[in-house]
N, C-alpha and C positions, 0 to 999 in steps of 0.2 A: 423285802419279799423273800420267803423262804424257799431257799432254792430247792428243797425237795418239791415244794408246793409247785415250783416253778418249769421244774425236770419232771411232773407229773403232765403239767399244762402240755409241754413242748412235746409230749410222747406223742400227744394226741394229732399233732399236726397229721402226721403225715395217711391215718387215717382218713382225715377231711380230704384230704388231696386225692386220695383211692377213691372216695363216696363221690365227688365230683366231677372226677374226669374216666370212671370207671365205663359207663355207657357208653358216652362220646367215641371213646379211644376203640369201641370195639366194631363202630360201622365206620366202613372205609369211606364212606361219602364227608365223615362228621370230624376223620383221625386227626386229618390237620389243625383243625381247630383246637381239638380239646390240646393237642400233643403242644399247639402253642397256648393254651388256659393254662398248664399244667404249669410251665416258664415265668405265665404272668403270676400266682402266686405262688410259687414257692421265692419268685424276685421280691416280691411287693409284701408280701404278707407278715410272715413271721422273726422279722429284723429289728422291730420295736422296742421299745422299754414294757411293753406288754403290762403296764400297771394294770390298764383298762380292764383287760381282758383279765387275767389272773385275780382283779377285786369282784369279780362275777362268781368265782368259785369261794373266793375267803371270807365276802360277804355271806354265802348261802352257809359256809361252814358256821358261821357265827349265830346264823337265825335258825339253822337247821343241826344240830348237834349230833341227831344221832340220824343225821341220813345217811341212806343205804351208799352203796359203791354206784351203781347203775345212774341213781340221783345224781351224783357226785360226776359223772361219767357227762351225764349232759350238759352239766353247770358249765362242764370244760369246752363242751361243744357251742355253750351259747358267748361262754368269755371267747372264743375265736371266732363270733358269727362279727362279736365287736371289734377285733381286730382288723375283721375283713371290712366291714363299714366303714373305718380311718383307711382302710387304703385305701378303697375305691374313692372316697372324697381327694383321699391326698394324691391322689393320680390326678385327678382332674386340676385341683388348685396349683400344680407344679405347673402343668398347662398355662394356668389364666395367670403367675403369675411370673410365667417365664423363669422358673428355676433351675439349676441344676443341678445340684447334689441333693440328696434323702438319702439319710439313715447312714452316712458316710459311702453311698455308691450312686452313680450316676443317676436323674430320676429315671424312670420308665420308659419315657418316651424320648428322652437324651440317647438312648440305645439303639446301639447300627438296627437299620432294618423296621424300626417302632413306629417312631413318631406319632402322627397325629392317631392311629390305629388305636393307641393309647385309652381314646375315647370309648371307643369301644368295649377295651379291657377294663375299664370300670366300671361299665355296665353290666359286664360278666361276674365281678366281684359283687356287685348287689344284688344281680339274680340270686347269687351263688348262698346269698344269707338265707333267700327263700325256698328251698332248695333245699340245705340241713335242717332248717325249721320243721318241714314237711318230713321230711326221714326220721327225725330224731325225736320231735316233739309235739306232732299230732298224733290225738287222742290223750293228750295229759288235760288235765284240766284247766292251764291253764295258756295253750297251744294261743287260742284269740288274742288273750291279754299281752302277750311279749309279740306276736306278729302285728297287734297295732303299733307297740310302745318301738317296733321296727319302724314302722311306716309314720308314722308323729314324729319321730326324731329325724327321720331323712329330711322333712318339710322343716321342720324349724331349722335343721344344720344350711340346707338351701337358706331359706332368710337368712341367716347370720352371712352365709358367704356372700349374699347380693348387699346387703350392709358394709359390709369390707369394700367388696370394689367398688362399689358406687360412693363410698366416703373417702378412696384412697387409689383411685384408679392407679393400676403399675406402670410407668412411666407415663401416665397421663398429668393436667393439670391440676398445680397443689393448692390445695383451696381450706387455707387454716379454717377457717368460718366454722366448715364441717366437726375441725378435731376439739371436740368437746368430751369433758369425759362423759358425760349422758351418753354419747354415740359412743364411745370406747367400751361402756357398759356393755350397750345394748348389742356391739358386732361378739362380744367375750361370753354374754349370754346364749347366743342362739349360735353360734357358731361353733363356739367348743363347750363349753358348762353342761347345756344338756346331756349330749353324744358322749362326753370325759369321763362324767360322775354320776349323774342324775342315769343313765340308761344301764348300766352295770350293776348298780344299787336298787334299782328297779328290777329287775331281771331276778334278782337274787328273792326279793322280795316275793316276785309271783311266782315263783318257785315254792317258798316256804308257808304259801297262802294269805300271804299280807297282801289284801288286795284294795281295801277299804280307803278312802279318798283320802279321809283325814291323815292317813300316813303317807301316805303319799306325797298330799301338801308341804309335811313337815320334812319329809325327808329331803324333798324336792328344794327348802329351804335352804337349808345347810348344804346341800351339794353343791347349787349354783352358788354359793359364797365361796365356797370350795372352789369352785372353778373358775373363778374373777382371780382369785389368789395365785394359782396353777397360771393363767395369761399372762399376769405380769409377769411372776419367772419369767416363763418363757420370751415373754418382750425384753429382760433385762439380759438374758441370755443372750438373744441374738447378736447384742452389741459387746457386751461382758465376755460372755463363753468361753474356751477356748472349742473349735473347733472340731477338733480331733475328739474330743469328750460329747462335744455337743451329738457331733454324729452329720452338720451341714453346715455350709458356710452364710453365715447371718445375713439380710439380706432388706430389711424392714425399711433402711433407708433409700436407697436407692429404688425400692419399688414404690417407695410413698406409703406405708402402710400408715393408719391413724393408731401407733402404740401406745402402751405408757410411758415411756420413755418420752417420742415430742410431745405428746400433751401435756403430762408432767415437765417440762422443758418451757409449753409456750404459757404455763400459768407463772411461770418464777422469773422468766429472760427477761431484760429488759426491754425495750422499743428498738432500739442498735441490736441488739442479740434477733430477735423476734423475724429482725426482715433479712436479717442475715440465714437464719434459718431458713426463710421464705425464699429465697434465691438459692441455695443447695440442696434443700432435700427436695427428696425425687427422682434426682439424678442420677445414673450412673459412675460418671466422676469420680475417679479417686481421691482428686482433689475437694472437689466439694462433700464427700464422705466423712474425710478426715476433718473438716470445717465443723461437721455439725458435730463430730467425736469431741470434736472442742469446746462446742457450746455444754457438751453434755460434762464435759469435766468440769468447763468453767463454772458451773453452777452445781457442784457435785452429786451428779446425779446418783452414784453408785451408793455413798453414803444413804443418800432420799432411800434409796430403793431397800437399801438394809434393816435402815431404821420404819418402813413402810412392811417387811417380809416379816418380821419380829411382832408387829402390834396387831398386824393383821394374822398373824396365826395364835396368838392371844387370845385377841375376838372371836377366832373361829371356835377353839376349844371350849371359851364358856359358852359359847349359843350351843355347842353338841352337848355339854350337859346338863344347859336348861332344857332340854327335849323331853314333851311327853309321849314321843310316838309310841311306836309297839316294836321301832326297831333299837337296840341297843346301841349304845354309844361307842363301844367298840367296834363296831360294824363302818362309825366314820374317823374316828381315830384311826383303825389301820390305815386308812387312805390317807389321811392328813398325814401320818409319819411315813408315808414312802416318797410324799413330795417336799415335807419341810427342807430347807436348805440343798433340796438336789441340785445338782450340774450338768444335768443334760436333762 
């Protein structure tokens, strides 16, 4: 990511913050509120690796070359509409999944005085997308088409999150049956793939007047591959990482999550390994944490997952350029090169 590209992004923050909480703050009936909206994102919001958001503007600079500043100006405003979308989700999922640390500082709602209020504040963060959308980008032409591809991506990111817990309940009953990678797909499809890759590249698109299904479809291809690739990192991080880089403290076992890591784990382990796993993961436990950390060496998982990071970002790069869309291939290489081999 180019840091100027990126020191351009971040200027704009605190704009969004003024456009937001500018009304609220000025009647005394509403100040408290907004005065704590203002807390919840400047906490929540802008702490991220901001790939998301920042490939909303680098994609439109690629399809759109010689657009104006102003153009340029909104692009910024819709890569932060997607920032704000990952928080308000990840507000919620720190809730359902009992976490405590994001972004290396306490979640949300782990904060004196928060708690379940929390709920609340991430429904002020998805207001809050509709909200710039209306200031900034009604009356462009294509004001409809990114306020649906808002509203389609909130409904699929839901499915993918009821997928998740109802395949891996946190601290509920582990039930391998479920961790199949078909399910492992389909919770890395709709949960993150979409909202990651597919919504930023879309955005970028109806910006530049690419609106036409067929590109869509295809771009829509390559992104959710992208973003299958992008989950496993992140699953092999949770247990790999180091923390301090990660930005949280990994957490996939003891909440039961269905990653690639035990599924990859329960396709290779033996019958003795298998039930062994079946009896610690889930848990809390130190001890049975470190158990499954066992199984995952005993069968080298990190190796797996190298030699898995390698063939699959191979794969990705011929499928972007066998593409015939109308979007350039550059436009999914910059994304594929800010994730290859990242650590956090």
């Amino acid at each position: 990511m180019a840091k100027s590209e990126l020191a351009e992004f971040d200027a704009v923050f605190s704009e969004i913050v003024e456009e937001l909480t500018k009304s609220g703050l000025k009647l005394s009936e509403t100040k408290d509120a907004y005065t704590w909206f203002k807390e919840v994102l400047v906490y929540n919001v802008p702490h991220g690796k901001k790939y998301r958001g920042v490939s909303v503007v680098s994609s439109y600079r690629r399809l759109a070359p010689n657009a104006k500043e102003e153009d340029l100006h909104i692009a910024r405003i819709l890569g932060w509409c997607v920032e704000m979308f990952q928080a308000f989700f990840l507000i919620a999922d720190d809730i359902m999944d009992v976490s405590t640390i994001r972004r290396g500082q306490p979640c949300w709602y782990k904060k004196e005085n928060v708690g379940f209020i929390a709920i609340n504040d991430s429904f002020f963060l998805e207001c809050a997308i509709y909200s710039l959308l209306r200031r900034y980008v009604k009356g462009k032409p294509y004001y409809m088409e990114v306020t649906e591809l808002f509203l389609q991506t909130t409904l699929q990111t839901v499915v993918g999150q009821n997928l998740d817990l109802t395949t891996g309940p946190p601290q509920g009953k582990v039930d391998f049956t479920k961790f199949t990678m078909e399910r492992y797909s389909a919770i890395v499809k709709w949960k993150t793939a979409f909202y990651s890759f597919y919504l930023p590249v879309a955005l970028a698109m109806h910006m530049a007047g690419i609106s036409d299904e067929e590109s869509h479809v295809e771009a829509k291809r390559i992104l959710l591959q992208m973003g299958h690739f992008y989950q496993v990192q992140d699953d092999y991080l949770d247990s790999y990482g180091d923390p301090e880089v990660v930005g949280k403290i990994g957490s996939d076992i003891e909440d039961n999550k269905c990653g690639w890591l035990v599924v990859t784990a329960l396709e290779l382990a033996t019958e003795e390994q298998r039930e062994q796993l079946k009896s610690c993961y889930g848990r809390p436990g130190e001890d049975d944490i470190n158990k499954v950390k066992a199984i995952y060496k005993d069968l080298n998982l990190e190796k797996v997952y190298k030699d898995y990071e390698e063939s699959s970002y191979q794969d990705l790069i011929k499928l972007i350029n066998k593409t015939n869309c109308k979007v350039s291939p550059e436009v999914f290489t910059d994304f594929a090169d800010k994730i290859y081999k990242r650590k956090k």
